[in-house]
SEFIZA-403647 format. One line per field, with one value per residue (C-alpha): chain; residue number from 1; x negated, y, z. Coordinates in pm, whole numbers. Last residue first. Example, Ala and Ser with C-alpha at 12.3 -4.5 7.8 and 13.67 -1.06 7.14 Angstrom:
chain = c(A	A)
resi = c(2	1)
c1 = c(-1367	-1230)
c2 = c(-106	-450)
c3 = c(714	780)
***
This chain:
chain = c(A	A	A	A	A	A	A	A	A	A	A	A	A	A	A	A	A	A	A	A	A	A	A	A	A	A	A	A	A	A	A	A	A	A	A	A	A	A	A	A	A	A	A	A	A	A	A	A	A	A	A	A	A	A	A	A	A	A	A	A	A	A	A	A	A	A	A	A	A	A	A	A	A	A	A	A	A	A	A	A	A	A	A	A	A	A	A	A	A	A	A	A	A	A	A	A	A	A	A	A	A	A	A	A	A	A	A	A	A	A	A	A	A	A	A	A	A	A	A	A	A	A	A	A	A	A	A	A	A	A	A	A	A	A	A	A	A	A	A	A	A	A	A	A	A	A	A	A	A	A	A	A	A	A	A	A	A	A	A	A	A	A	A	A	A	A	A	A	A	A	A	A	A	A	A	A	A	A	A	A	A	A	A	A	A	A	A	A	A	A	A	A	A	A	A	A	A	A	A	A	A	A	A	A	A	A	A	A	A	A	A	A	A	A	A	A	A	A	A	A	A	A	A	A	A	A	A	A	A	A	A	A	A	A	A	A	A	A	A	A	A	A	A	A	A	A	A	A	A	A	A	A	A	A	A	A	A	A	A	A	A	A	A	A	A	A	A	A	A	A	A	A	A	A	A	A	A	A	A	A	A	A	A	A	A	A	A	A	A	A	A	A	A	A	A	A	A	A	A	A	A	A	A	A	A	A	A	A	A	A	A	A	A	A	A	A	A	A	A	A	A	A	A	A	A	A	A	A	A	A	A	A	A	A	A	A	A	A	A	A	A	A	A	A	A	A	A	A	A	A	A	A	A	A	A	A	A	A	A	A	A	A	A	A	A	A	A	A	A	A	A	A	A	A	A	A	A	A	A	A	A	A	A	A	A	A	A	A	A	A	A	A	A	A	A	A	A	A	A	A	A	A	A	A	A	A	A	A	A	A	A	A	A	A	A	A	A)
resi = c(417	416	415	414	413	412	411	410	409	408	407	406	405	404	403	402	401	400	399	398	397	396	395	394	393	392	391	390	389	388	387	386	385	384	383	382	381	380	379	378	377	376	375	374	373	372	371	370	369	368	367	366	365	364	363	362	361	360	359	358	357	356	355	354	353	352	351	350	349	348	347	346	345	344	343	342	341	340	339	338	337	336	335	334	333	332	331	330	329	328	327	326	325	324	323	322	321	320	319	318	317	316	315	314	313	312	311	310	309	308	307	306	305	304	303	302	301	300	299	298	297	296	295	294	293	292	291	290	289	288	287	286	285	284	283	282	281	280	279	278	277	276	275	274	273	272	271	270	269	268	267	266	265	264	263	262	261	260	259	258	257	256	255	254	253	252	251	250	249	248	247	246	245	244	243	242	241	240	239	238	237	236	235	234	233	232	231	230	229	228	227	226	225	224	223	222	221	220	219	218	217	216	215	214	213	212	211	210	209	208	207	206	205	204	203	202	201	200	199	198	197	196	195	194	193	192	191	190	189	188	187	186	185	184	183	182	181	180	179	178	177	176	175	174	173	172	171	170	169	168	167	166	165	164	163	162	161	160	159	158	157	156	155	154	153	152	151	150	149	148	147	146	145	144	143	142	141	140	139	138	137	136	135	134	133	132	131	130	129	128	127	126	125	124	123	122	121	120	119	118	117	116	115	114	113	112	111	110	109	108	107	106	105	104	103	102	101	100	99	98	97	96	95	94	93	92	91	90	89	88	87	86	85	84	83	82	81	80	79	78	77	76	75	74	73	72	71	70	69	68	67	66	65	64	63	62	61	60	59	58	57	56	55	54	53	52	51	50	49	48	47	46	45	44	43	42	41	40	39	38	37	36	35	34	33	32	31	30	29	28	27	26	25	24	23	22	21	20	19	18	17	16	15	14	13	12	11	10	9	8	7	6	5	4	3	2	1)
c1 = c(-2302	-2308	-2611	-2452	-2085	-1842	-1627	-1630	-1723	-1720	-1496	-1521	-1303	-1079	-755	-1090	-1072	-1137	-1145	-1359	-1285	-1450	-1240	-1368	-1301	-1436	-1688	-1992	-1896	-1613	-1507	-1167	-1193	-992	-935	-799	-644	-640	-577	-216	-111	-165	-235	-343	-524	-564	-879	-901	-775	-1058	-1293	-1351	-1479	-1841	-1739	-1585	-1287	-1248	-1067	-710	-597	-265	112	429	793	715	875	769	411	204	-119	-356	-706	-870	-1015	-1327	-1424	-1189	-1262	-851	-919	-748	-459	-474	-132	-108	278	433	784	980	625	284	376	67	63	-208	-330	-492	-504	-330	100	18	162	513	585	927	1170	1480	1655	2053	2141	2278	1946	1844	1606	1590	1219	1094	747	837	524	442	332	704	904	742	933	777	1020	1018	1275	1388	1542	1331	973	1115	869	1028	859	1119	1180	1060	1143	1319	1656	1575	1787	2121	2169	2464	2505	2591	2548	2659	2446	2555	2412	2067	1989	2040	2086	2075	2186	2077	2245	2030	2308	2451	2447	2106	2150	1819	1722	1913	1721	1838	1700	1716	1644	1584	1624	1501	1204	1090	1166	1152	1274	1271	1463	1300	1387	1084	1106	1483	1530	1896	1987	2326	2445	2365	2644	2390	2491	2338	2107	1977	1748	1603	1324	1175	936	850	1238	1332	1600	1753	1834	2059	2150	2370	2348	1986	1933	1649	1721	1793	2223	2197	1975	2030	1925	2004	1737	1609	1488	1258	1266	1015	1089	1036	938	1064	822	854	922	1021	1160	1187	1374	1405	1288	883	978	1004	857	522	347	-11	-316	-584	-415	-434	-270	133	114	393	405	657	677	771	849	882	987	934	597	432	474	374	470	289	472	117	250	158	164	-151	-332	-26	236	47	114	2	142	19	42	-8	-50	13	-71	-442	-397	-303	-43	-91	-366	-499	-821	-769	-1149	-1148	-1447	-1476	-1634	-1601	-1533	-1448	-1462	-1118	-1179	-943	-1100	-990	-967	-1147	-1094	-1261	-1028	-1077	-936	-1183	-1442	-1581	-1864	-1812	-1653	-1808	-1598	-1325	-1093	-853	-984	-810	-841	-641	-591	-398	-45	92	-199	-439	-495	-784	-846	-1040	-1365	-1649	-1793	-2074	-2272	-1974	-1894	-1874	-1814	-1673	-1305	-1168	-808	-492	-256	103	379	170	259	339	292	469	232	353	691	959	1339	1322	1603	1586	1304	1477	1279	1434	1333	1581	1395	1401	1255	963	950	952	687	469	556	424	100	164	447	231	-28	254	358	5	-15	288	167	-146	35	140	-210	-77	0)
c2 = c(588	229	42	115	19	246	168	-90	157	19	194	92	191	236	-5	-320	-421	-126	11	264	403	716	856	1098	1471	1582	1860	1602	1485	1676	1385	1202	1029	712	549	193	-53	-380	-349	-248	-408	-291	58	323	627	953	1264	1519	1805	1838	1593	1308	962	1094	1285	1257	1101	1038	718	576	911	855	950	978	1033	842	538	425	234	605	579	858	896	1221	1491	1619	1970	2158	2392	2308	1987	1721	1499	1158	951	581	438	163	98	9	-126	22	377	588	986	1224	1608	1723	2080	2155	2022	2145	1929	1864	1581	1445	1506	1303	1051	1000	650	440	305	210	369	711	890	1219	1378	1747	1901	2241	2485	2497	2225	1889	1579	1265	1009	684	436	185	-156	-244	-84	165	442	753	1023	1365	1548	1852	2179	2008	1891	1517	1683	1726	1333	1240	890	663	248	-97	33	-218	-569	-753	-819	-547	-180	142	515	799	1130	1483	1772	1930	2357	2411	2480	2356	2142	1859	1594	1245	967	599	280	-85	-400	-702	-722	-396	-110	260	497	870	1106	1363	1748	1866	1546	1575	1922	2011	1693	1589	1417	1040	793	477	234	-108	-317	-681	-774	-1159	-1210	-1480	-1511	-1099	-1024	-729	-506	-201	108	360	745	975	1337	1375	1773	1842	2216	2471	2512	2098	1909	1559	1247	903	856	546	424	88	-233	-510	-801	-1113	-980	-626	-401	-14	253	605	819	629	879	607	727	690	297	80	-297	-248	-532	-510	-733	-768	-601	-818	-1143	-1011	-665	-402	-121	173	498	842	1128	1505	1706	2112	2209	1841	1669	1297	1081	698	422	188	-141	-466	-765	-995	-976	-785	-508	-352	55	269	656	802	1168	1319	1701	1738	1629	1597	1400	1116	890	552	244	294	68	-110	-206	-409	-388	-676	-641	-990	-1090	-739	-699	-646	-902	-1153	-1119	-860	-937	-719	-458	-169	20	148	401	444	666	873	782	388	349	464	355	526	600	378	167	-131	-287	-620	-808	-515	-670	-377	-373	-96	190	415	728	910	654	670	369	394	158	-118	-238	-619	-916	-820	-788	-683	-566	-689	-404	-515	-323	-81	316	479	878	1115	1425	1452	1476	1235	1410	1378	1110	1171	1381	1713	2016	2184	2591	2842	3060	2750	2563	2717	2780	2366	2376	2612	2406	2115	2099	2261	2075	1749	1900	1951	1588	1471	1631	1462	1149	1129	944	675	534	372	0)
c3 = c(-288	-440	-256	63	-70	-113	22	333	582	942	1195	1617	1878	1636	1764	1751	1393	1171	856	655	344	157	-122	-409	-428	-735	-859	-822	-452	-228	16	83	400	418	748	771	1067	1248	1601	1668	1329	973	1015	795	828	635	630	396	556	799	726	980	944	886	1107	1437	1515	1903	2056	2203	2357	2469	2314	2424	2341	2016	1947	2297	2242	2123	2021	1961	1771	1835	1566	1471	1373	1343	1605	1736	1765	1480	1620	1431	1503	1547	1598	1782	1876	1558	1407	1300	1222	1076	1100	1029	1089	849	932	617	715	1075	1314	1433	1673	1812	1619	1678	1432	1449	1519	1187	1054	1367	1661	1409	1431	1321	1258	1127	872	940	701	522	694	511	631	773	869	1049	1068	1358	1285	1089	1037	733	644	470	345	336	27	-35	201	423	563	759	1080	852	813	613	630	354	482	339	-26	-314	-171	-253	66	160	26	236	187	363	299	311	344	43	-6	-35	-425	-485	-173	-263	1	-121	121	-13	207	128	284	206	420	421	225	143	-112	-111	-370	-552	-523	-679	-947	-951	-1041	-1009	-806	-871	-604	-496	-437	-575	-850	-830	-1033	-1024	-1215	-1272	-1486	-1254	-954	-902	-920	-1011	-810	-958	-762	-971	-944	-1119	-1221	-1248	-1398	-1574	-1586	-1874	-1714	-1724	-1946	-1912	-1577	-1489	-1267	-1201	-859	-889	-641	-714	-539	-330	13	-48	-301	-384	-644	-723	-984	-1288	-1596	-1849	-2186	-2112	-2075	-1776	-1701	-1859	-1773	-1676	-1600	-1428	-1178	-892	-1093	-1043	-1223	-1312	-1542	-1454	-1731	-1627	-1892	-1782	-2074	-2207	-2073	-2000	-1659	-1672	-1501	-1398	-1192	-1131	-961	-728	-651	-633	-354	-117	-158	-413	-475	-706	-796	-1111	-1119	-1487	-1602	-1965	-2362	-2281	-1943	-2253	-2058	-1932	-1998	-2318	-2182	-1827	-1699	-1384	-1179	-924	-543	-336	1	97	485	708	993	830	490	224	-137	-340	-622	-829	-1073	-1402	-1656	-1951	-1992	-2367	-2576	-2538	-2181	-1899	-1587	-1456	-1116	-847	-582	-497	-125	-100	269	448	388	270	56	67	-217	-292	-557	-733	-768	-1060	-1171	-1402	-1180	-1254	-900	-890	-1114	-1461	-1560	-1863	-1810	-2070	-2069	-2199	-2383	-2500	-2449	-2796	-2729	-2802	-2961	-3276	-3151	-3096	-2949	-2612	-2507	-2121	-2009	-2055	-1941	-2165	-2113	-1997	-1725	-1475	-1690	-1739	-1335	-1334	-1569	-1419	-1066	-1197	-1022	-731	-664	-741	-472	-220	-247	-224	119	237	86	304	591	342	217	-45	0)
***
């Protein structure tokens, strides 16, 4: 998995990104993703991506990006490797052993594999839920469209499946035990906006080409990739938080699906209002919520789905400050010093209403604002550092196995710095 506690940040750098085109639109332009009519500069995405692997960290290797498992025993590292005159997109991989050390470095090179940066500003978003599942949902935000495609891999990444097209409007994604789950859009110029005006969560199973789909009671979002819905799951349930924040005049409603079912719940929840759209983590029964207030950034929890949630933390949203739920109960927080200069590890076993001191963060594990963690369990976790090296920032990752008492870098490695 992602490293969740730095998606609030990434949030506000994908409004920055887009927000020319989003003003564009705005003033009258289309920013209509669904059916664009072809240009010269559409592009044809392939249907499958077939990697070349080779045994350990290509020296021309150059990292943007890192992603965990859900189950904390894959590490894939996102970014290039040299490729003829030009670089191709790449990612480093390795299974994870029981005490959180690769057991063996790969470089997988993916040629043609998303959108040409060229023709506008891409986020790709990966995710695996374990050592072989997992996905790349890539958009692209060009002046007058914003296109999305989904490609989907069950061997590690070697290679890809693309499971949604640039003409479906996919705004989210994540894995249950057995599936992929996907949010689509259903979404037409309205009033010079890319309006979504109806909702759908399909289910696809990662053991046959089953898909299931189901309508969701979502309003129409005026500009659906500002005002994006959250998804969430565990298990097999999943969870869906719509935040209108255009015409401020709906409330956030959470929906959930089972098992399969049409959504069983649709609350209105007033207290997850923000300025984008909240992150959700669901650890069943309780959820967790992280939603960006301006310069602050409101840490709320809900015991079940159906009990109201209560803020109980709000850090600075730049500091970087950083939040990691374990479980219902149990949740790691980083709480960086007021100098800035290092920050303290807290644990809190009561869903929140306290927290103690667990260990100090001090650099190298600590950069202000670019430091995340992730936690497994109560004692296994990860710490990603993203560090300002040759005009880029490129991730550092260390993990732990003793609550982070004790962090041991296992990217790069020594001989790959």
């Amino acid at each position: 998995m992602s490293h969740q506690p730095g998606l609030v940040r990434w949030r506000a750098w994908v409004i920055t990104s887009v927000v020319s085109a989003l003003l564009l639109a705005a003033c009258g332009g289309s920013t209509k993703a669904q059916g664009v009519s072809p240009t010269p500069h559409d592009e044809t995405l392939p249907t499958q991506i077939i990697g070349v692997v080779n045994p350990g960290i290509s020296h021309t290797f150059t990292p943007t990006q890192s992603v965990i498992s859900q189950t904390g025993n894959r590490i894939v590292v996102i970014g290039a490797v040299a490729c003829a005159s030009t670089s191709c997109p790449a990612m480093a991989t390795s299974v994870l052993s029981s005490n959180l050390r690769p057991e063996g470095w790969q470089t997988i090179t993916l040629s043609h594999f998303g959108f040409n940066q060229k023709y506008g500003t891409v986020v790709t978003s990966y995710r695996f839920a374990n050592r072989q599942d997992g996905f790349a949902l890539f958009t692209q935000y060009r002046t007058k469209s914003i296109r999305a495609a989904l490609y989907l891999t069950t061997d590690g990444g070697a290679r890809w499946e693309l499971i949604k097209t640039p003409h479906d409007q996919v705004l989210a994604g994540a894995f249950t035990t057995h599936s992929l789950v996907d949010l689509i859009g259903i979404c037409r110029d309205l009033d010079g906006a890319n309006a979504c005006t109806s909702y759908a969560l399909e289910r696809r199973s990662l053991s046959s080409d089953r898909v299931t789909r189901t309508q969701l009671p979502l309003p129409t979002l005026p500009y659906p990739f500002l005002e994006q819905p959250s998804l969430s799951a565990q298990g097999s349930t999943v969870i869906v938080l719509a935040n209108p924040t255009g015409p401020r005049t709906a409330t956030p409603q959470l929906l959930e699906s089972a098992s399969n079912n049409a959504p069983i719940v649709d609350l209105a929840r007033p207290s997850l209002g923000s300025v984008t759209a909240c992150t959700l983590r669901l650890r069943t029964p309780a959820i967790w919520a992280s939603c960006p207030t301006g310069m602050l950034v409101s840490q709320l929890r809900a015991k079940t789905l159906t009990s109201h949630f209560k803020r109980f933390w709000w850090p600075s949203g730049t500091s970087g400050d950083a939040f990691a739920p374990v479980n219902a109960q149990d949740a790691y927080r980083l709480v960086v010093n007021p100098q800035e200069t290092g920050a303290t590890l807290q644990l809190t076993t009561n869903g929140g209403a306290s927290f103690v001191n667990v260990a100090p963060v001090l650099a190298p594990q600590f950069a202000v604002g670019g430091t995340t963690i992730a936690f497994r369990s109560l004692t296994h976790g990860f710490l990603t550092v993203s560090k300002f090296s040759h005009r880029q920032l490129r991730p550092v990752v260390w993990a732990t196995i003793d609550a982070g008492a004790h962090w041991t870098q296992i990217f790069p490695l020594p001989t790959h710095v």
